[in-house]
N, C-alpha and C positions, 0 to 999 in steps of 0.2 A: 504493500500500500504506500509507498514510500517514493514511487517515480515521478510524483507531481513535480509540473517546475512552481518556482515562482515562492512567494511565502506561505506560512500555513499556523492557525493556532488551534488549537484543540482541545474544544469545552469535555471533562467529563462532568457529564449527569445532565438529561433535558430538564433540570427543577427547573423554577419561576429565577431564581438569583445564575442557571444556567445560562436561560434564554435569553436575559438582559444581558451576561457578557458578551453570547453572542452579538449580542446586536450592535455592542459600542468597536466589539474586537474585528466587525465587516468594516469597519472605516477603516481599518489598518494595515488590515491582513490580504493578503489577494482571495483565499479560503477558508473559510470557519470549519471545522468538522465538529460537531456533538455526536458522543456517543453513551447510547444508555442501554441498560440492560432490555429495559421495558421496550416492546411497540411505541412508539409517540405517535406516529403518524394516521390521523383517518380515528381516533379517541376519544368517543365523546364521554365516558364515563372515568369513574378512578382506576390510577395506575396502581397496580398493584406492591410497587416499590414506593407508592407516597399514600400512605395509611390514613395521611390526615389529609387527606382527598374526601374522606365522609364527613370531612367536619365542618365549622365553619370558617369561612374564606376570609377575613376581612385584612382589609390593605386601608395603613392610616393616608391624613390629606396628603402628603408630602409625597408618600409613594405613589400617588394616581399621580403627581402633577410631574412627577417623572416618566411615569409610564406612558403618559402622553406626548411627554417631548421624545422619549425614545420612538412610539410608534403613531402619530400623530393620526387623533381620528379615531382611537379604538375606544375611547369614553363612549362615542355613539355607537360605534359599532354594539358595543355590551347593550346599552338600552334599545338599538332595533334587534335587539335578542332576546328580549323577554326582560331584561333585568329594570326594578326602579328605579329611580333616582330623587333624590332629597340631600337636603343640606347637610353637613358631616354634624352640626350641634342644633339648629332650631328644628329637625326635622328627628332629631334622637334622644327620646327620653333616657338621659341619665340619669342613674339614680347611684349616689355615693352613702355609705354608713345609713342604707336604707332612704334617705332623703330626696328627691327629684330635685334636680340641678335647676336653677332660671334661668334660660339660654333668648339665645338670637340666631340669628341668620348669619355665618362669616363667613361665607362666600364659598365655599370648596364643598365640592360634593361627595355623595358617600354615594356608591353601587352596590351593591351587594350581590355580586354575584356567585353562584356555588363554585366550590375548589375545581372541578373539572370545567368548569363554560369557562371561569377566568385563563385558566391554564391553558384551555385550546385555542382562545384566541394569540395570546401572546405567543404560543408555541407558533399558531399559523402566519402570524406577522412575522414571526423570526425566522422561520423556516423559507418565505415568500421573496427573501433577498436573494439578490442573485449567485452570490460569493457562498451562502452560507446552506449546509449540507446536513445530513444526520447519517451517525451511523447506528441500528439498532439492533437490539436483540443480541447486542456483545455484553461479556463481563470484563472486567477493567481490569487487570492480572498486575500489570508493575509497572512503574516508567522506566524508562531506558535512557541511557544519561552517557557520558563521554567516560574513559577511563579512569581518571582522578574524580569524578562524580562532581566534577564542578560547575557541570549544567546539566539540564535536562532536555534530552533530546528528541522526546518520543515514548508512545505510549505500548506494551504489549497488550494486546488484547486476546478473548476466546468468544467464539461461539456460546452466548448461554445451554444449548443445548449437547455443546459437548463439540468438541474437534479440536485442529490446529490450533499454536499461537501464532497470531499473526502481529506485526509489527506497524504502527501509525508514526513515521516522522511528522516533526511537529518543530517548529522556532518557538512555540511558546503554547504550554502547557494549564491550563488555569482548571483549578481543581472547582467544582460545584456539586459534588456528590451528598453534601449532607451532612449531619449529624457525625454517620458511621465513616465517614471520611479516614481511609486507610494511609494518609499521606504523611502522619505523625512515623508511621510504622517506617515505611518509605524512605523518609529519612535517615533513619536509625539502621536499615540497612546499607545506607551508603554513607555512614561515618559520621551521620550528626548528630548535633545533641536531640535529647528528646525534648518536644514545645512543650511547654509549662502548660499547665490545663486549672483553670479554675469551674469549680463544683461545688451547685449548691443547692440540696435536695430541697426541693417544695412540696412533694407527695405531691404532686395535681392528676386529677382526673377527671375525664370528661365526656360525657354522653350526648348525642345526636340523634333528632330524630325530623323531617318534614313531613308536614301537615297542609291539608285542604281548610280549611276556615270555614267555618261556618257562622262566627260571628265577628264583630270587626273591634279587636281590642287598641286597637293602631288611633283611630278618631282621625285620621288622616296625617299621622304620623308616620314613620319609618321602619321605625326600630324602638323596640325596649331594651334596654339594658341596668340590671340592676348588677353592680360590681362586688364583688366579695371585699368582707371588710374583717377586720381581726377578732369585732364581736361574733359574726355571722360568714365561717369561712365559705360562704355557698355564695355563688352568683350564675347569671347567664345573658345568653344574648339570644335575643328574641327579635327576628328579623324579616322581614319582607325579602322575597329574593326570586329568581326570574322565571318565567314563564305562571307565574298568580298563584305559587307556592311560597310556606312558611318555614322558615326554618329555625329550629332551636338547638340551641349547644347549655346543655347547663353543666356547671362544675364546681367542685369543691377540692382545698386543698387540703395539706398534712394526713391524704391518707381518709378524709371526706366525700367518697367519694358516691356519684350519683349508681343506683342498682341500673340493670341492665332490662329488666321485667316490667312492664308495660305499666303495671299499677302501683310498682316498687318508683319508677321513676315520675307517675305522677305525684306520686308522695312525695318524694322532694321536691318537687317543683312547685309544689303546696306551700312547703317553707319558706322560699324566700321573702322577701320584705316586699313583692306586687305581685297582690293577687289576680290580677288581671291576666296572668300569662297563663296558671293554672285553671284558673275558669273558662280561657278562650280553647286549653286544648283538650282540657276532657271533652267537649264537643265539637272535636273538629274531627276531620277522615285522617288517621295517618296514613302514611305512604308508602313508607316501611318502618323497619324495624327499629329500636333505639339501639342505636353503633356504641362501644367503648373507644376509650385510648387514653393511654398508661403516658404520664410523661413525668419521671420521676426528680429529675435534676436539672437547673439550668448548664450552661457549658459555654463555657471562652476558654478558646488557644489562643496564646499567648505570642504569636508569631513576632509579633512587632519587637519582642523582649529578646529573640537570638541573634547571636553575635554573626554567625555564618549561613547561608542560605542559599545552594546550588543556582545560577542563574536560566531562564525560561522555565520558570514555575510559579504559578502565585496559587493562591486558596483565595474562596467567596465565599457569601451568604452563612449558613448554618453549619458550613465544612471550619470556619473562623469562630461564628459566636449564636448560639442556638439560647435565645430568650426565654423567657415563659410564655409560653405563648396564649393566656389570655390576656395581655399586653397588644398582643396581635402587630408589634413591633417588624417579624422576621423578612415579609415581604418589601417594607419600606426601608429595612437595613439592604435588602438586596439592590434593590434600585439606585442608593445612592452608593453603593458599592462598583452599582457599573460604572459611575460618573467621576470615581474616584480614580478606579481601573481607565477608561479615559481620558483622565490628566494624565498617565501614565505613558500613553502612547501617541499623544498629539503632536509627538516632535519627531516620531518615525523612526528613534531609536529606540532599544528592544529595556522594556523597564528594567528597573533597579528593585528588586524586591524586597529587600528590607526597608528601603523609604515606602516603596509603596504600602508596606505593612502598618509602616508609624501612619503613616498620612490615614489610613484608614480607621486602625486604631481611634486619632485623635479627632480628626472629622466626623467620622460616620459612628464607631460602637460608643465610646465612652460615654457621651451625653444619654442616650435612652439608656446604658446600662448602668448608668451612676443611678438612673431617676428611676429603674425599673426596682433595682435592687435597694435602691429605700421604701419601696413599697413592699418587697417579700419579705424583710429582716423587720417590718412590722408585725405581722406573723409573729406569737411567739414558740412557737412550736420550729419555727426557721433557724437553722443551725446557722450562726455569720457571727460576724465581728461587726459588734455595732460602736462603731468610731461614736468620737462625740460631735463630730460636721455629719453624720448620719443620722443620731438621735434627734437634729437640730433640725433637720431635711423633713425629718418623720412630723416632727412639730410643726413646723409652718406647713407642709402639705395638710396635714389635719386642719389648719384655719383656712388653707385656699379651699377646700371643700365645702366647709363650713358656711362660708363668706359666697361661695356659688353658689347655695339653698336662695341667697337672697340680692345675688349682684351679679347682672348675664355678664357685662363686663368682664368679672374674673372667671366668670366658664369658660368664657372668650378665650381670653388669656391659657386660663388649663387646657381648654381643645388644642390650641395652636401650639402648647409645650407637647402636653401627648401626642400630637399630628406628625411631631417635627417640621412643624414650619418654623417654632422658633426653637431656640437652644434655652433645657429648662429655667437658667439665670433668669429671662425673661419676668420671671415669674416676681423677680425680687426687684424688680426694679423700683425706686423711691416712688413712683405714683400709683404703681400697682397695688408698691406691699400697703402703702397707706390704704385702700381701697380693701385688703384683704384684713388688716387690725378692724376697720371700723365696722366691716358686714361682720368678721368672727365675733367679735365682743360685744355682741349682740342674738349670739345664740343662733341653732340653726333655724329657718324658718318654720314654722309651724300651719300646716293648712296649705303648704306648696302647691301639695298635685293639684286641685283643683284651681285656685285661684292662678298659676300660673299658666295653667294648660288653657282655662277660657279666656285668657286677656291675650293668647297668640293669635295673631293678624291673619286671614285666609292666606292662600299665597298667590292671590293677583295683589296685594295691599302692601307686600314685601319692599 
């Protein structure tokens, strides 16, 4: 496989933080190859190697507003497919520490489309360039590197079903396989250190199930979302999603976790803090079955931390830093991961990969992993090291909460931190935090749901 002329780089694994590499590394490269175990091509359901294909799909603001500039046009394309659309916070009852947040309109939209539509599309916009190719139905076996291992030259690959290895030259390597990302190993066979790994068990667990509706608990809303909180480790997300189906993801952590059994699982869904989800689905059609999935630990490698680092190889997405994912952070680290991966190669010389790691590191993970993991080490059940600029984080996030029961402003604000449109500091800035003292020391509001739900505007009035 190796007689092509010209350059070549080669995504492993078709994920969503694959398919965005491909997409920035066609500007570069004369060939893109992706190669994944799985079929991609012609898929309209889940792949059997991405589990959390049954679950819920969501991509915060920041990640759609990259998605679009990488594949411009595919926002509508999703809504002439069945998906809604509404505003990512005046269109999504959030509910924090049980409470309904008091939102507005700020501007970025939320789609909600299931794990397989979003996937096909983006896989079909990537695959649709000219330069850029799939190999499928291979297993990823080893890379192939020069004799002192001080590059990487290529990938071996096998037939899933058994045969030859066969060999992929490649000028650049970029790993997207996942979680189970075998490139720590990989290393360590050709002489380097092992990447440091940070670990930090949350017990999460979470059930899936879509529904036909038979009553309308939405009032022309979007999405419920009631978020788990360290009184009440339960939450879910309760969504509209494409073709005039419902979908629900509920979970609990530390080991909390939703039953799997139809009446077991409305049980918990009884518990949360809105009742409105469990009344809408005891009488709705389900569609199928309530799905599980186990996600026991968050996980960052450490790449940016090693001193050596073979040159034409980098790692993305959840192969780098794999979040919690009712954060729902992973897709929008992937996106700005391409754009990072794209500063990399704007200048047509073949990246540096240890900057590219720092740059990434300090651009794209640190900010949601700093602000994600002062939300789990609230938990007390969450085994961490709670610095004292962590217990301090915990505190004031507990009044930006607070302070949103009673001031859309600072939901404002919180959407656009959690979106990553802004970087969480935003949050402290002197007219904000004043803004956040004056709603919190005043309790959170009382009488919200309703009062704030019927003072929202139609949305010809927006």
């Amino acid at each position: 496989m190796g007689e092509n002329a010209g350059t070549r780089a080669v995504v492993l694994g078709g994920s969503i933080a694959g398919l965005f590499a491909a997409r920035v590394l066609s500007e570069a490269y004369d060939t893109v190859l992706i190669v994944d175990r799985d079929t991609l091509t012609g898929v309209e359901g889940p792949r059997r190697s991405r589990p959390q294909g049954r679950h819920i799909n969501a991509m915060h603001v920041q990640g759609r507003v990259v998605m679009e500039q990488l594949f411009p046009g595919i926002t509508e394309e999703l809504v002439r497919d069945g998906c809604p659309r509404g505003d990512y916070a005046g269109d999504c009852r959030w509910y924090f520490r049980g409470r309904p947040l008091k939102r507005e309109d700020i501007g970025y939209p939320a789609i909600p489309a299931t794990a397989p539509l979003m996937e096909r599309h983006i896989r079909d916009r990537a695959l649709a360039l000219s330069n850029v190719s799939s190999l499928e139905g291979y297993d990823i076996v080893d890379l192939r590197s020069t004799d002192d291992h001080s590059r990487v030259t290529g990938v071996r690959v096998q037939p899933t079903g058994g045969g030859p290895l066969e060999e992929v030259d490649a000028d650049l390597v970029v790993d997207a396989t996942g979680r189970g990302s075998r490139t720590p190993v990989w290393l360590e066979r050709m002489g380097y250190p092992r990447v440091t790994e940070e670990r930090k068990k949350i017990g999460l667990g979470y059930v899936t199930q879509h529904y036909r509706l038979n009553s309308d608990p939405y009032d022309g809303d979007l999405a419920i979302i009631p978020v788990a909180s360290p009184d009440l480790p339960r939450g879910a997300i309760f969504t509209k999603t494409d073709n005039g189906r419902t979908e629900l993801t509920a979970y609990g952590l530390l080991g909390d976790h939703p039953p799997t059994d139809q009446e077991g699982f409305f049980e918990f869904v009884r518990t949360l803090p809105v009742p409105d989800i469990h009344e809408a689905i005891v009488r709705a059609e389900p569609l199928d079955e309530p799905v599980a999935f186990r996600f026991p630990t968050t996980l960052r490698r450490r790449y940016e931390r090693m001193t050596r680092f073979p040159d034409g190889l980098l790692v993305t997405g959840d192969a780098v830093s794999c979040f919690n994912p009712v954060y729902a952070q992973g897709m929008t680290v992937a996106a700005l991961s391409a754009l990072t991966l794209r500063e990399h190669l704007h200048t047509g010389a073949a990246p540096q990969p240890l900057q590219y790691f720092r740059d990434l590191a300090h651009d794209v993970i640190d900010p949601p992993w700093e602000m994600t993991n002062t939300v789990d080490l609230s938990f007390p059940g969450v085994t961490g090291q709670r610095t004292l600029k962590v217990r301090i984080a915990q505190i004031y996030l507990t009044l930006v909460q607070i302070a949103a029961t009673r001031d859309e402003k600072v939901t404002t604000a919180y959407m656009r931190a959690a979106g990553m449109v802004d970087r969480p500091g935003a949050l402290m800035r002197p007219a904000m935090a004043l803004r956040v003292l004056r709603g919190a020391l005043r309790g959170p509001a009382r009488g919200a749901a309703e009062s704030e739900h019927s003072e929202r505007p139609v949305a010809g009035q927006r």
